[in-house]
C-alpha positions in Angstrom: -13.2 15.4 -0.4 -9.5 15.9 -0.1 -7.2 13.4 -0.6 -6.2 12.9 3.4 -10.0 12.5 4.2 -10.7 9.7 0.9 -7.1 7.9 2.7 -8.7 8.2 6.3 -12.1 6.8 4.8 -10.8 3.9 3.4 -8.4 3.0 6.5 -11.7 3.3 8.5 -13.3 0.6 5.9 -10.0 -1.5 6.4 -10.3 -1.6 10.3 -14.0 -2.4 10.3 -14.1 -5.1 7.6 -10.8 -7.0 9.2 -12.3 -6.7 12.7 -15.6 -8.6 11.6 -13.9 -10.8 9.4 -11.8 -11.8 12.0 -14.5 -12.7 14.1 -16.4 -14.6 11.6 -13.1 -16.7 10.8 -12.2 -17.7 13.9 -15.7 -18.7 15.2 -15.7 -20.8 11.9 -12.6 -22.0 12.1 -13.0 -23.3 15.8 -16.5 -24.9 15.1 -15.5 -26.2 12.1 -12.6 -28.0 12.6 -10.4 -26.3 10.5 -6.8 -24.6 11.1 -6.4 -22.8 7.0 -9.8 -20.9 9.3 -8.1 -19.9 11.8 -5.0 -19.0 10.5 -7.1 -16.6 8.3 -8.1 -15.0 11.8 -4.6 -14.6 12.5 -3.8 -12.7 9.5 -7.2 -11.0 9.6 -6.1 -10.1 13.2 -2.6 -8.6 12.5 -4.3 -6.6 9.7 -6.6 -4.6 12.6 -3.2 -3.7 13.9 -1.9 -2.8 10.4 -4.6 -0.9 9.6 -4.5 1.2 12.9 -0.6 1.6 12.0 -1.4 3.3 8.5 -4.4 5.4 9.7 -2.0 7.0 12.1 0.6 7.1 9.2 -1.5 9.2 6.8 -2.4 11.4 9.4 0.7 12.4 10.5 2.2 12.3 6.8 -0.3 15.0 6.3 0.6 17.3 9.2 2.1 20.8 7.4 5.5 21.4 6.8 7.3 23.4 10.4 10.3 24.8 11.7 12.3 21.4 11.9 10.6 19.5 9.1 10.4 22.1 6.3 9.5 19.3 3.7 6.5 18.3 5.8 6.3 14.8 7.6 5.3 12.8 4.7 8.4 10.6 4.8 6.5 8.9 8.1 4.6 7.3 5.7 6.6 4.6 4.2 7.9 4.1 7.9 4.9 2.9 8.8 4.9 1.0 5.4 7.9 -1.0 7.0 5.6 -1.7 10.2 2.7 -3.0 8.4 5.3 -4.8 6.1 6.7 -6.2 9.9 3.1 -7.3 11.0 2.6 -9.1 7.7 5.9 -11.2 8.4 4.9 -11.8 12.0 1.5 -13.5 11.0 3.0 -15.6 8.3 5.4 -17.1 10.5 2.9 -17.6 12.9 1.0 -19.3 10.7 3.6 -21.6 9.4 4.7 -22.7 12.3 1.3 -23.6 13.5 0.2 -25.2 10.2 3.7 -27.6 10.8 2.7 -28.3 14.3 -1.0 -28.9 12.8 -0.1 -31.4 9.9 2.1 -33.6 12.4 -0.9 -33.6 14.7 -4.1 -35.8 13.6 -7.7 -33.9 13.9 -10.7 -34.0 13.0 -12.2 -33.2 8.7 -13.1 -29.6 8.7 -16.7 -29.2 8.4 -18.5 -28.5 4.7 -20.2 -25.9 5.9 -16.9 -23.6 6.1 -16.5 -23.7 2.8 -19.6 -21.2 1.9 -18.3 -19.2 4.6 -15.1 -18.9 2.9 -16.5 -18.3 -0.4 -18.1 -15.2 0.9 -14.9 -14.3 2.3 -12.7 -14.2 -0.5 -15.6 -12.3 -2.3 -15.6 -9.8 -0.2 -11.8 -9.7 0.3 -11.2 -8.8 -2.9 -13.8 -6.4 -3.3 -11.8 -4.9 -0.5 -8.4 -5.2 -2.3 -9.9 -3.3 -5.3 -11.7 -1.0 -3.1 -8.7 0.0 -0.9 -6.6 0.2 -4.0 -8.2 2.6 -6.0 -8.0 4.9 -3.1 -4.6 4.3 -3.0 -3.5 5.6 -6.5 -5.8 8.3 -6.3 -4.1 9.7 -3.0 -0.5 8.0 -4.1 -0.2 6.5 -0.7 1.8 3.7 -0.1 1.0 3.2 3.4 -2.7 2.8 1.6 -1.2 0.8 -1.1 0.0 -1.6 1.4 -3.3 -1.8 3.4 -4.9 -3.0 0.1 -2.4 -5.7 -0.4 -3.3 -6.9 3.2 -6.7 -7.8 1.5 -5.6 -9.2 -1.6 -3.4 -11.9 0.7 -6.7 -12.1 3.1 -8.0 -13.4 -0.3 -5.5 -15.7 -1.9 -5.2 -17.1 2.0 -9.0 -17.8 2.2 -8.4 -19.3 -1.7 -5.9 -21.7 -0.1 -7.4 -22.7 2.7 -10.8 -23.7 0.7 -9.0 -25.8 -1.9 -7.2 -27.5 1.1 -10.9 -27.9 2.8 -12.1 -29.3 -0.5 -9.7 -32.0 -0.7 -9.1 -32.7 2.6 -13.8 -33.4 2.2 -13.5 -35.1 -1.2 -10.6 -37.8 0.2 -11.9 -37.9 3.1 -10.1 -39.7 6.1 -6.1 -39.9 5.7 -6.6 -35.9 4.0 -7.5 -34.3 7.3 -4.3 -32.0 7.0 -5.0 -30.8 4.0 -6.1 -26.9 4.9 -3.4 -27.1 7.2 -0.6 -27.4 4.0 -3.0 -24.3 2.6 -2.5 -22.3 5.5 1.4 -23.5 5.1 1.2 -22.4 1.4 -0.5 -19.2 2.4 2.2 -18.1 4.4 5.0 -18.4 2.2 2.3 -16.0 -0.4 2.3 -13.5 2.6 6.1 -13.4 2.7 6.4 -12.6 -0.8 3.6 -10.4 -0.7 5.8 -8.8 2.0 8.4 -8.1 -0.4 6.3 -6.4 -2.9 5.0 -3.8 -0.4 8.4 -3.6 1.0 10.4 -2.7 -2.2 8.7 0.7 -3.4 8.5 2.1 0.2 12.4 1.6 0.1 12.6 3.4 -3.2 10.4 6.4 -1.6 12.8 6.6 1.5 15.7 6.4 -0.8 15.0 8.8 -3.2 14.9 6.2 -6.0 13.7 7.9 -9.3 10.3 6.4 -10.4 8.6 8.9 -12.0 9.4 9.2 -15.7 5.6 9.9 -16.6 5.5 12.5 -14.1 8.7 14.2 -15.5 7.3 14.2 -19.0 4.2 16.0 -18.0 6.1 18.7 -15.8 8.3 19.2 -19.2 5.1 19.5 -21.4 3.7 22.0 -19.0 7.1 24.1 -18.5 7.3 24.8 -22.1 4.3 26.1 -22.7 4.7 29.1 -20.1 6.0 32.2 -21.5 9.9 32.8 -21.4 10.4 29.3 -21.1 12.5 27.6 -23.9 13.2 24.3 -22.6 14.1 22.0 -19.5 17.2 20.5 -18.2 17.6 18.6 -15.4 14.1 17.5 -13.4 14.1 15.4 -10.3 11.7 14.4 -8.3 10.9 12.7 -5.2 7.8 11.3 -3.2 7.1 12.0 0.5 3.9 10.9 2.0 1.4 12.0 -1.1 3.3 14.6 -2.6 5.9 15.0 -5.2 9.0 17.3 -4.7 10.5 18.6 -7.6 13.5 20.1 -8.7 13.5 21.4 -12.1 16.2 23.2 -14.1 13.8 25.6 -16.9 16.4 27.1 -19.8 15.6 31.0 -20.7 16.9 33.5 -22.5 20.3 34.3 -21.4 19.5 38.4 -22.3 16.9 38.7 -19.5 17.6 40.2 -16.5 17.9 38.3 -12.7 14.6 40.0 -12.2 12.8 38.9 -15.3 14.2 35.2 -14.7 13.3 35.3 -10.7 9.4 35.9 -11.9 9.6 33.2 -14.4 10.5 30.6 -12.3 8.0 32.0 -9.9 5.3 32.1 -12.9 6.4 28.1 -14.0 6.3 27.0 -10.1 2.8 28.6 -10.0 1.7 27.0 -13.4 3.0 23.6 -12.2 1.6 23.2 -8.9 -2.0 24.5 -10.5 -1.9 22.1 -13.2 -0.4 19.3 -11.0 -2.3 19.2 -7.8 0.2 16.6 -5.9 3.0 18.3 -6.4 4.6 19.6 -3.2 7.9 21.9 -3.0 9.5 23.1 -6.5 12.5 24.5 -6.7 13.5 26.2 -10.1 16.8 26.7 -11.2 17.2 29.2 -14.0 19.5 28.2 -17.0 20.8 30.3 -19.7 20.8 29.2 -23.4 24.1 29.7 -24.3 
């Protein structure tokens, strides 16, 4: 299974796992009396979306490189990370503005029952976190990587809302608002969250350099292929789930251009066999004097 079609899988996963859950929550949210519930369906609800948003991402990042985008399209990738990242923001401010309008409103205690429907929720939330991410450092995806954090606030919201369940059932009357400051709590986790998933997709689109573990294997590798003495400069950036790499390799400064054009083709070949998500490389020939 290629790396495209393990992403694509695990979207699918995503959409059908936050479309039931979302269902579940709200149901037991709305017959049990309790908002940290339904504010859960709210996030499980954006999450659909989010999910949709980063299937689309992957495949397009994966489309091959063309006429205007000789890199390929994986830079769509993060962009989509930014979407999700938007969605994310959306449903916590939703939810914090409707836990506020719930705690100054009296109700009803939530019912006891929701608790072992949240239990089973945030066990299978993060199943889904760990799930989801796995897949996403095995296809370096960050549009993946974000989907997978989607779960992992599912979780800590569902954690939230059934300690404020629990105290709002072992206080009883005067605590009914209890899940409702969960769901407030929850949202300000989202946010941050936010911020998390936000901050490496900027570094992609920027070019930031991230990669020192990757540059120490590509200079392991280059100096083991005949002709090559050493490396200079090596940069590298990530679009979509491949690495670009520019790589200065150092040679003997007696060869000729021709014997220093089929080294670099002979390192780019070695490289990209023994690194399977590398992308472009581009080597520049150095002298050593």
């Amino acid at each position: 299974m290629t790396k495209e079609e393990t992403a694509i899988k695990a979207t699918y996963f995503s959409i059908i796992g936050n479309t039931s859950l979302a269902i579940i929550k709200g149901l037991a949210g709305f017959f049990g009396n309790s908002y940290a519930l339904i504010a859960d369906a709210i996030e499980s609800t954006t999450d659909i979306f989010s999910s949709f948003l980063v299937l689309f991402g992957i495949k397009y990042s994966n489309k091959p490189a063309d006429e205007n985008h000789p890199y390929g399209h994986g830079r769509a990738e993060p962009l989509i990370t930014f979407l999700v990242v938007g969605f994310l923001i959306t449903s916590a401010t939703i939810i914090a503005y409707e836990s506020i309008q719930n705690i100054r409103t009296s109700h009803d205690l939530p019912k006891s029952w929701t608790l072992i429907v949240l239990g089973l929720i945030i066990i299978w939330k993060e199943y889904s976190f760990q799930t989801i991410m796995k897949k996403s450092i095995l296809t370096n995806s960050s549009s993946l990587k974000a989907d997978a954090w989607h779960h992992r606030s599912d979780a800590i919201t569902s954690i939230a809302a059934f300690i404020g369940i629990s105290i709002a059932l072992f206080f009883g009357k005067g605590y009914e608002s209890a899940d409702d400051w969960a769901a407030l709590f929850a949202s300000f986790f989202i946010l941050y969250n936010s911020y998390l998933i936000f901050r490496p997709a900027l570094g992609e689109i920027m070019d930031e350099h991230l990669y020192d573990d990757l540059v120490e294997n590509i200079r392991e590798i280059s100096v083991k292929v005949d002709g090559i003495i050493g490396t200079e400069k090596c940069f590298i950036r990530k679009s979509g789930m491949k690495y670009h790499v520019d790589l200065h390799a150092i040679v003997d400064a007696k060869i000729t251009v021709k014997e220093g054009h089929d080294l670099a083709h002979k390192l780019k070949d070695r490289l990209r066999s023994e690194i399977l998500e590398l992308g472009h490389v581009l080597i520049h020939i150095e002298p050593n004097e």
